[in-house]
The first five atom37 places (N, CA, C, CB, O) and aatype in JSON, in Angstrom:
{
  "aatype": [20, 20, 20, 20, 20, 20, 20, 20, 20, 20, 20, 20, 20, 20, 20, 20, 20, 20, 20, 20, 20, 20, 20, 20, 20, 20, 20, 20, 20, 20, 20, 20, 20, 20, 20, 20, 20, 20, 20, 20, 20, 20, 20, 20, 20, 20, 20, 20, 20, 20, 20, 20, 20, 20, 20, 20, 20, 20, 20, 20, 20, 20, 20, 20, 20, 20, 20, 20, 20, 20, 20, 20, 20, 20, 20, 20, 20, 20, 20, 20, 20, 20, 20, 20, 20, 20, 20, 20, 20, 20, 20, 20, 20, 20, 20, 20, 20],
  "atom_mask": [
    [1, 1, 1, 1, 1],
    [1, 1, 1, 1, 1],
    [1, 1, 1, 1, 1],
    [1, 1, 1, 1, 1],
    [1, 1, 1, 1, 1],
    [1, 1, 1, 1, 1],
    [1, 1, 1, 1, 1],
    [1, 1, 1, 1, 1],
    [1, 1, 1, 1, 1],
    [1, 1, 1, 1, 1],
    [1, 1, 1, 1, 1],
    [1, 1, 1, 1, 1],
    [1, 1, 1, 1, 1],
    [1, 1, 1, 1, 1],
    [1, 1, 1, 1, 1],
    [1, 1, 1, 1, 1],
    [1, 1, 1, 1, 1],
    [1, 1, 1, 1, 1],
    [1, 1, 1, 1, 1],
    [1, 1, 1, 1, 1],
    [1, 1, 1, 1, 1],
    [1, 1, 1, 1, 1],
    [1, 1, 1, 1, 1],
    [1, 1, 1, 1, 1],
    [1, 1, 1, 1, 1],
    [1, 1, 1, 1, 1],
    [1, 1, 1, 1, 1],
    [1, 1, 1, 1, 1],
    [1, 1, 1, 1, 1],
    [1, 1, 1, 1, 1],
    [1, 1, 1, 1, 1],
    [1, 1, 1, 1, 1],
    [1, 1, 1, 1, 1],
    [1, 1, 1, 1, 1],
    [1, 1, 1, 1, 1],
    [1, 1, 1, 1, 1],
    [1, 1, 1, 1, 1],
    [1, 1, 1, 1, 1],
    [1, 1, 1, 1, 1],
    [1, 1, 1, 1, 1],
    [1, 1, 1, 1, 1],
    [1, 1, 1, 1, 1],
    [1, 1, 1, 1, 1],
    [1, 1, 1, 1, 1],
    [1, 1, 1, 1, 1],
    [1, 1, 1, 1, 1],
    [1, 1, 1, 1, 1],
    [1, 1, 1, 1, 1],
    [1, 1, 1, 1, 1],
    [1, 1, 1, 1, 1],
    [1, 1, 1, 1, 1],
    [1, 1, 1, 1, 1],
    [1, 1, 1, 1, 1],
    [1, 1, 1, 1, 1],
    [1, 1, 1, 1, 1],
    [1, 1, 1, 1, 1],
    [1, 1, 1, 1, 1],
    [1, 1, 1, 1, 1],
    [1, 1, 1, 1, 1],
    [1, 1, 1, 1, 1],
    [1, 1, 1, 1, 1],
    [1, 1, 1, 1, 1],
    [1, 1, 1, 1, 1],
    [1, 1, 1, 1, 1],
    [1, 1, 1, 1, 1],
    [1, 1, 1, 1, 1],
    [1, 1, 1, 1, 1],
    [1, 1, 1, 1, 1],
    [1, 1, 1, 1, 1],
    [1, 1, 1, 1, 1],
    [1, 1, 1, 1, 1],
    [1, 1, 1, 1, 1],
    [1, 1, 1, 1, 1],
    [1, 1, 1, 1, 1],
    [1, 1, 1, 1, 1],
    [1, 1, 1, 1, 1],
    [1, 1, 1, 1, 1],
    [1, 1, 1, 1, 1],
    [1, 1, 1, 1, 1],
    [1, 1, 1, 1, 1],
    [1, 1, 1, 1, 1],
    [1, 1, 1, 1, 1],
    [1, 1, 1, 1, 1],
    [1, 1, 1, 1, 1],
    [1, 1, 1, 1, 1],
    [1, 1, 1, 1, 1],
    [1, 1, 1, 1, 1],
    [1, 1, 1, 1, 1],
    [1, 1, 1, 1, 1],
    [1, 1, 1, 1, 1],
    [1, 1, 1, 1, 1],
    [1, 1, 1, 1, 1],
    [1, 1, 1, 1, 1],
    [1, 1, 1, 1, 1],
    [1, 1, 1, 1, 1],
    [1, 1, 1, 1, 1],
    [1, 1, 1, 1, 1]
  ],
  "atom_positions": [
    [[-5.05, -14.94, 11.44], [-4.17, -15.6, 10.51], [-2.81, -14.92, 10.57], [-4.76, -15.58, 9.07], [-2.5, -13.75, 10.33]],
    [[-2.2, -15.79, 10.89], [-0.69, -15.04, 11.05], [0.06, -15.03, 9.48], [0.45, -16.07, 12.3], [-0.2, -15.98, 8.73]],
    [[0.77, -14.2, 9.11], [1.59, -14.26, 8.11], [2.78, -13.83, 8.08], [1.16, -13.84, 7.3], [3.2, -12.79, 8.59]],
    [[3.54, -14.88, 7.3], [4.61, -15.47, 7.49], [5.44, -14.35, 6.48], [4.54, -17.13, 7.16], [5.3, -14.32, 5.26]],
    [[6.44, -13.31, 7.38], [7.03, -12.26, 6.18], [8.6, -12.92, 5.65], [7.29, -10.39, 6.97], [9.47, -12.81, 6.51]],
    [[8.86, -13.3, 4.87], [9.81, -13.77, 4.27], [10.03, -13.7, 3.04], [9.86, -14.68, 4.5], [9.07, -13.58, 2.28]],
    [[11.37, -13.77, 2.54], [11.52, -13.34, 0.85], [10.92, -13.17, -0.1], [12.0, -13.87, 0.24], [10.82, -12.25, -0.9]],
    [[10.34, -14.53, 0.05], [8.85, -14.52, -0.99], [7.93, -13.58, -0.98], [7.92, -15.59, -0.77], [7.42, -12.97, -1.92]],
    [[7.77, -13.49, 0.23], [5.95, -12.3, 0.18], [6.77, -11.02, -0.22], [4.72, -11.86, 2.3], [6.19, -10.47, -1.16]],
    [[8.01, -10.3, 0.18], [9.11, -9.07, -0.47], [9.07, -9.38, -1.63], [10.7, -8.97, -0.04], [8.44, -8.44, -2.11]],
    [[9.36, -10.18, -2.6], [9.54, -10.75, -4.06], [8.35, -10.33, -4.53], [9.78, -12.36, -4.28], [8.21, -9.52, -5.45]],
    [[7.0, -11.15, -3.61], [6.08, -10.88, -4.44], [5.47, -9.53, -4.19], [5.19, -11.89, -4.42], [4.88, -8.96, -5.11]],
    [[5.55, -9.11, -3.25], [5.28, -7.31, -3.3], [5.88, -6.77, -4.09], [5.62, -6.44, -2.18], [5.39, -5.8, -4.67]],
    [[7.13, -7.21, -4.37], [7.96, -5.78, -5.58], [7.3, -6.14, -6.91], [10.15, -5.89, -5.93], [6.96, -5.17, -7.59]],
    [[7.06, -7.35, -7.41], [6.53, -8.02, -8.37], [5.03, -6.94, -8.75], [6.27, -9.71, -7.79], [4.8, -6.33, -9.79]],
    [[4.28, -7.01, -7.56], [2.96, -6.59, -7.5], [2.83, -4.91, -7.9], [2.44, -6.95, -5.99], [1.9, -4.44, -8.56]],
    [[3.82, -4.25, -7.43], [4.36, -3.06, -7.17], [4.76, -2.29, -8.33], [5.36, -3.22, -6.36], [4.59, -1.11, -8.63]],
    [[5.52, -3.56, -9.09], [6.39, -3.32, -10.01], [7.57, -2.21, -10.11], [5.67, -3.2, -10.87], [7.9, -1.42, -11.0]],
    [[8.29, -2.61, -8.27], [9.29, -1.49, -8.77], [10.64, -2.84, -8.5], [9.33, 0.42, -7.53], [10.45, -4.05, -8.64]],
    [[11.84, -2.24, -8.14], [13.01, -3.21, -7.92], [13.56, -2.51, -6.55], [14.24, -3.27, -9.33], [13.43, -1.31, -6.34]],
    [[14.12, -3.3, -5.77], [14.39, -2.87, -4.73], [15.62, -3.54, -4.52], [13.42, -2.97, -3.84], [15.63, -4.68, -4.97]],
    [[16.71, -3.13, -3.94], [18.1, -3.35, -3.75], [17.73, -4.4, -2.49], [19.13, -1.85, -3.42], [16.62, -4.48, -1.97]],
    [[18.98, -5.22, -2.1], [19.09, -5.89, -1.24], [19.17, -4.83, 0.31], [20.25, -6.79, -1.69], [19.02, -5.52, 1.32]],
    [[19.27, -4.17, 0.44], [19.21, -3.48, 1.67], [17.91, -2.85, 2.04], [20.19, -2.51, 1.67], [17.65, -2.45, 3.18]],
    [[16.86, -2.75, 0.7], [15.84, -1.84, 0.98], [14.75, -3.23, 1.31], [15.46, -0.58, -0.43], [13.83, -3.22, 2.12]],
    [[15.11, -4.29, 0.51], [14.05, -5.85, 0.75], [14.26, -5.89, 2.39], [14.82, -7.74, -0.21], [13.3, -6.01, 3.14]],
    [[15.53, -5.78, 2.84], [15.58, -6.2, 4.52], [14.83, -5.26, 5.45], [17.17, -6.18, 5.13], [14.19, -5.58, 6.45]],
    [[15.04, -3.96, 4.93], [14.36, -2.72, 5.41], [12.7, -2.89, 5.33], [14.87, -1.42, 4.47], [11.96, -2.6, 6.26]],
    [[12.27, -3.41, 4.09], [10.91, -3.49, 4.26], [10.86, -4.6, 4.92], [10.09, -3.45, 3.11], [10.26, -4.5, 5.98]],
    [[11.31, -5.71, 4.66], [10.78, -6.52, 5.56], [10.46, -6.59, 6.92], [11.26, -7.21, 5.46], [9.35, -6.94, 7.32]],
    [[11.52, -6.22, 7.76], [11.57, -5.63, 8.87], [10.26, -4.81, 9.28], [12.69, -4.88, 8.81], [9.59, -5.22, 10.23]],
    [[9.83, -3.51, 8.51], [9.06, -2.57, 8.75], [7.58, -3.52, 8.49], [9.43, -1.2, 7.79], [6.59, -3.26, 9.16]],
    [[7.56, -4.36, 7.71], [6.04, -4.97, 7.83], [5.76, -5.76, 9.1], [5.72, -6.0, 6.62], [4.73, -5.78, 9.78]],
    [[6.77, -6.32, 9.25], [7.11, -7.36, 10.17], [6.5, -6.26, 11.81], [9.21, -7.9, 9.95], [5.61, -6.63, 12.57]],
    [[7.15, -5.16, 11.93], [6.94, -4.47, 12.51], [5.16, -3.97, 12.87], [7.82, -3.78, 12.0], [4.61, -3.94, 13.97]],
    [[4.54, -3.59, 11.43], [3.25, -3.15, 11.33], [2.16, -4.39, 11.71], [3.07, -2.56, 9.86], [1.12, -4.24, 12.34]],
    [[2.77, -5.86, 11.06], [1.96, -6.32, 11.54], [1.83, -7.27, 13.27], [1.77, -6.85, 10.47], [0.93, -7.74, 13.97]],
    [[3.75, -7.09, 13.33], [2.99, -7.33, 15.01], [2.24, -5.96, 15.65], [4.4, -7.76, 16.33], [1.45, -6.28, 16.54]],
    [[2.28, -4.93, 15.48], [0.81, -3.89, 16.07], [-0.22, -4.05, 15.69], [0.71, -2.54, 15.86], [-1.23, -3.68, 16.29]],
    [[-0.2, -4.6, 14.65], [-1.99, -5.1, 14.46], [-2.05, -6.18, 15.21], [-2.64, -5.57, 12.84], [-3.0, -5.98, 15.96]],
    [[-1.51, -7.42, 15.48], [-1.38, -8.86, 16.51], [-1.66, -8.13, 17.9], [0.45, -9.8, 16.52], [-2.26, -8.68, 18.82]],
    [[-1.07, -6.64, 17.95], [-1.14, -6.16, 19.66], [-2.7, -5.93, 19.68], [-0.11, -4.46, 20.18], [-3.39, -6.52, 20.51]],
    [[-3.15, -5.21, 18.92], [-4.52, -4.8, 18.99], [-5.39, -5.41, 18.94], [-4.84, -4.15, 18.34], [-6.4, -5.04, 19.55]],
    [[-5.4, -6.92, 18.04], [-6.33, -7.68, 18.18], [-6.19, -8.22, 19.71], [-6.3, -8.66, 17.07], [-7.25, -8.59, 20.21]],
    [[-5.32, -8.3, 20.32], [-5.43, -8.38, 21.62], [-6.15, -7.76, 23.12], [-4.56, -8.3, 21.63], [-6.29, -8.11, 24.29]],
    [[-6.48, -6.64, 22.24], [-7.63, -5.8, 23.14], [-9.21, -6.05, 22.98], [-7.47, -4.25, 22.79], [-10.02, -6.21, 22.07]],
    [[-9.21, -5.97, 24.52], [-11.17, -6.71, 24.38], [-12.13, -4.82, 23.86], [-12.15, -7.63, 27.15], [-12.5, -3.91, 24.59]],
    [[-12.17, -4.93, 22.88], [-13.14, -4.23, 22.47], [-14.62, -4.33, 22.5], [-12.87, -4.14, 21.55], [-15.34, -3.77, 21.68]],
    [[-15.07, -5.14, 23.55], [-16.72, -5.43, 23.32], [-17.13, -4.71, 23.86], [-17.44, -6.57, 23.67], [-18.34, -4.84, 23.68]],
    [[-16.89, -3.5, 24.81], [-17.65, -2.2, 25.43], [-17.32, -1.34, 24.47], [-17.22, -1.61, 26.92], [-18.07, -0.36, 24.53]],
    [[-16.19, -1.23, 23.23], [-16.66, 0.19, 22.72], [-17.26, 0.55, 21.54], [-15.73, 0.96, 22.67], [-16.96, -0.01, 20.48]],
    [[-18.01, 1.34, 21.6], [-19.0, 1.91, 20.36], [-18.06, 1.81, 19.14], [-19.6, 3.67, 20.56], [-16.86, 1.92, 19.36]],
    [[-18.54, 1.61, 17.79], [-18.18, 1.66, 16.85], [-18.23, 3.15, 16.41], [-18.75, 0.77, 16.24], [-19.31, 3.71, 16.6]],
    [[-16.84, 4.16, 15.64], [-17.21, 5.34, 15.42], [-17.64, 4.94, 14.03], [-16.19, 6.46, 15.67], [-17.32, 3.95, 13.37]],
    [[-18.69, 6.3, 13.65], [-19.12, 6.23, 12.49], [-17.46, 6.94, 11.15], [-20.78, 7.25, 12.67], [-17.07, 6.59, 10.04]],
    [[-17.07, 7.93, 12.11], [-15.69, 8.06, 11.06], [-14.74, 8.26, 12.16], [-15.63, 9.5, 9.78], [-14.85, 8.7, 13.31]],
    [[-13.36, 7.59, 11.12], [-12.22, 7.62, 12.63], [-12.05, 9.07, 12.75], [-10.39, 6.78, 12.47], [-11.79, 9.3, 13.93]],
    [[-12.06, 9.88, 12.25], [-11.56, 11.44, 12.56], [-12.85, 12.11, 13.51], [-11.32, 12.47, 10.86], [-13.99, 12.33, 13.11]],
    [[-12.49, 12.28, 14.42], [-13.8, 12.4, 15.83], [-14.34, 13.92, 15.51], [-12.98, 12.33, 17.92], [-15.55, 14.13, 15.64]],
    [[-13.51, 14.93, 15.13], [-14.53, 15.8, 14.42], [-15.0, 16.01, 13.24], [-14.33, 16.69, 14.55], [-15.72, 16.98, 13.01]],
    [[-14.71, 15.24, 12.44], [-15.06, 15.08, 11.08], [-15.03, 15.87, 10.34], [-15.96, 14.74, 10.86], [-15.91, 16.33, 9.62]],
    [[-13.34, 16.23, 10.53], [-12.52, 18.12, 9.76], [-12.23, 17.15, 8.6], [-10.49, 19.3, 10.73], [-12.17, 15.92, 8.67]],
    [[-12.09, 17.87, 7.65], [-10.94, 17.23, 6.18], [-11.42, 18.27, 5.36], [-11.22, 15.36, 5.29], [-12.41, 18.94, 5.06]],
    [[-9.82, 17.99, 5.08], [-9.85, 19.26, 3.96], [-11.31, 19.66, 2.83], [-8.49, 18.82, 2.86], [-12.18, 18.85, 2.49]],
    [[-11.25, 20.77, 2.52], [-12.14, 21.21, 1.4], [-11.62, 20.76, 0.24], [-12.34, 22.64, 1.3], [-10.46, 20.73, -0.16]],
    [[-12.96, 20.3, -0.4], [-12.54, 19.89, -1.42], [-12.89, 21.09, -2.6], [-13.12, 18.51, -1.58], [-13.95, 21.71, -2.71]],
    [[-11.54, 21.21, -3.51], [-11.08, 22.48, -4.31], [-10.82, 21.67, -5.66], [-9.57, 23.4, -3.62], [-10.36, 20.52, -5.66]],
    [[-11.15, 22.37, -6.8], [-11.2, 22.05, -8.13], [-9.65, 22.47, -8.28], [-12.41, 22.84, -9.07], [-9.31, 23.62, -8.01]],
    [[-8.9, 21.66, -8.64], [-7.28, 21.91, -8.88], [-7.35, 21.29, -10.47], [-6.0, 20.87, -7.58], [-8.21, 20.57, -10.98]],
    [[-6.09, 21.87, -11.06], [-5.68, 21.36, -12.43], [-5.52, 20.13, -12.5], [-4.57, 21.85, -12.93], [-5.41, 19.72, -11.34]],
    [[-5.44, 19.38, -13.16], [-5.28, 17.88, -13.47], [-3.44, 17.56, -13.93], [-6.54, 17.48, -14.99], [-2.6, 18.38, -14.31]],
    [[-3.33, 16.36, -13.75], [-1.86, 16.51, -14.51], [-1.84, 16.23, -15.77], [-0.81, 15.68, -14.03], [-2.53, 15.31, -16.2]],
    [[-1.25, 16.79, -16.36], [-1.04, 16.3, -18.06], [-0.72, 14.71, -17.73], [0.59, 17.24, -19.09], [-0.53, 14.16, -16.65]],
    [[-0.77, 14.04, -19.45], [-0.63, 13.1, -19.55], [0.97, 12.56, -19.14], [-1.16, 12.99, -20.68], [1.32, 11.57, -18.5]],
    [[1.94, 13.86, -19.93], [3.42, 13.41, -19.8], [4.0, 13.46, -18.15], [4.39, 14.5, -20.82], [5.03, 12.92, -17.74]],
    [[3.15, 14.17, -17.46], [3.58, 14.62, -15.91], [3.16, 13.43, -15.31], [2.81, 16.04, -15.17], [3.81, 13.08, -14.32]],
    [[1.81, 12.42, -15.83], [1.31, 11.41, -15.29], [1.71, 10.61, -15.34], [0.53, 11.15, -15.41], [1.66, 9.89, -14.35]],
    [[2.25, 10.27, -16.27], [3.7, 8.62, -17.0], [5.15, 9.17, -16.81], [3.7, 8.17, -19.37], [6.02, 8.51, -17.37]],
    [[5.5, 10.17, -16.18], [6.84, 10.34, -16.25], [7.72, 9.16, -15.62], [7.11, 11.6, -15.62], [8.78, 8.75, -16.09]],
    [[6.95, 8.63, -14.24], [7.7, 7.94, -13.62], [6.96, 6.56, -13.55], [8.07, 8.59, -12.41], [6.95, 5.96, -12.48]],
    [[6.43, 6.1, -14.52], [5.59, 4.72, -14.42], [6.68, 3.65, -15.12], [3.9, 4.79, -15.38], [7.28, 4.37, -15.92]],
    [[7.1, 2.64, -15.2], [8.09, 1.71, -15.81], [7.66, 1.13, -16.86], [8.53, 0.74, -15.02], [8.57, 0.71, -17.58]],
    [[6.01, 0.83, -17.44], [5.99, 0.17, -18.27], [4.7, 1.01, -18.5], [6.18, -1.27, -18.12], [3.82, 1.12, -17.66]],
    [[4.69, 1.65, -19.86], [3.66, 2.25, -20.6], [3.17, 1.8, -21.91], [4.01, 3.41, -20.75], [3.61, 0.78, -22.45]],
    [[2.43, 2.41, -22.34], [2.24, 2.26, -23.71], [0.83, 2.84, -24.23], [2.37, 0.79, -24.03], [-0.24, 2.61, -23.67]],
    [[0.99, 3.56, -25.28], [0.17, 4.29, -26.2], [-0.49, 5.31, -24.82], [-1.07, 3.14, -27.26], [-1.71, 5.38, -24.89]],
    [[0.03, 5.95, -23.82], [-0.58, 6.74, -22.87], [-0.94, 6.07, -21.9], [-1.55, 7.4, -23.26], [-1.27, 6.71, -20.9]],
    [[-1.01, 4.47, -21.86], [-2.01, 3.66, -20.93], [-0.69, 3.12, -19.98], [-3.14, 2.23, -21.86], [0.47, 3.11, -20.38]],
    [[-1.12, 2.68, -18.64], [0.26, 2.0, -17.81], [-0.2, 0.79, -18.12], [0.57, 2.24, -16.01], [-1.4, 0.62, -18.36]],
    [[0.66, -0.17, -18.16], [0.74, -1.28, -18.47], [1.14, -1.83, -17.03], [1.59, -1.47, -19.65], [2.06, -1.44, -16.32]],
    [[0.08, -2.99, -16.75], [0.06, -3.4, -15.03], [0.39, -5.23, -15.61], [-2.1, -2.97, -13.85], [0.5, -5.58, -16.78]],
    [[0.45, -5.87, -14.74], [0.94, -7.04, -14.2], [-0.31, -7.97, -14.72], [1.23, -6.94, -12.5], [-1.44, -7.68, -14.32]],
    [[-0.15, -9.04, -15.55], [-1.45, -9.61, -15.91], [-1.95, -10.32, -14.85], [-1.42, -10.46, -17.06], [-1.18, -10.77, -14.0]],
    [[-3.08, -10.48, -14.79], [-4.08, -10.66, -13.56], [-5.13, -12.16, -14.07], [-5.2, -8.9, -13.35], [-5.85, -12.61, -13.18]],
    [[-5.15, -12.74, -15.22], [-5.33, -13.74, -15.8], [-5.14, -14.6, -17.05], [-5.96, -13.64, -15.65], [-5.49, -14.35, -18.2]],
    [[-4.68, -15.38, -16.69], [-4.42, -16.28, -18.1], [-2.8, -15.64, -18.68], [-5.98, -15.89, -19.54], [-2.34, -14.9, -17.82]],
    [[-2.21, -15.72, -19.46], [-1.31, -15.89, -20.12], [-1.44, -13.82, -20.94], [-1.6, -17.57, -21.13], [-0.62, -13.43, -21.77]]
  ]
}
């Protein structure tokens, strides 16, 4: 399925996102998706039916240790969110009115 990157789908990403983006940074992303998804169009172009499926993409299966770290406070956690309230982020309604 090809998709079609144009104003709209930028509109509706910032929408989704909920941030605002200047007219120079909409052309910039656009561009850069536009970019990501013709390399995915390249790849589906490769016959993959000889190769094994890996069980994880990282071939030695290093990643970091996992370490008990401090948490962030609440005010460090909403400092930079745009729409809050009573501690909670306030997201994009997802049904009905």
């Amino acid at each position: 399925m090809k998709i079609e990157v144009n104003d709209q789908l930028i509109s509706k990403l910032q929408n989704l996102a909920l941030i605002e983006l200047s007219p120079n940074e909409k052309e910039r992303i656009k561009k850069d998706i536009k970019k990501i998804l013709d390399f995915f169009d390249k790849l589906n172009e490769l016959d993959l039916s000889n190769v094994e499926p890996l069980f994880h993409p990282i071939s030695s299966g290093k990643l970091r240790k996992d370490e008990i770290q401090q948490p962030l406070s609440l005010d460090d956690a909403l400092k930079n969110v745009k729409r809050k309230q009573d501690g909670y982020i306030i997201g994009p309604a997802t049904y009905g009115e």
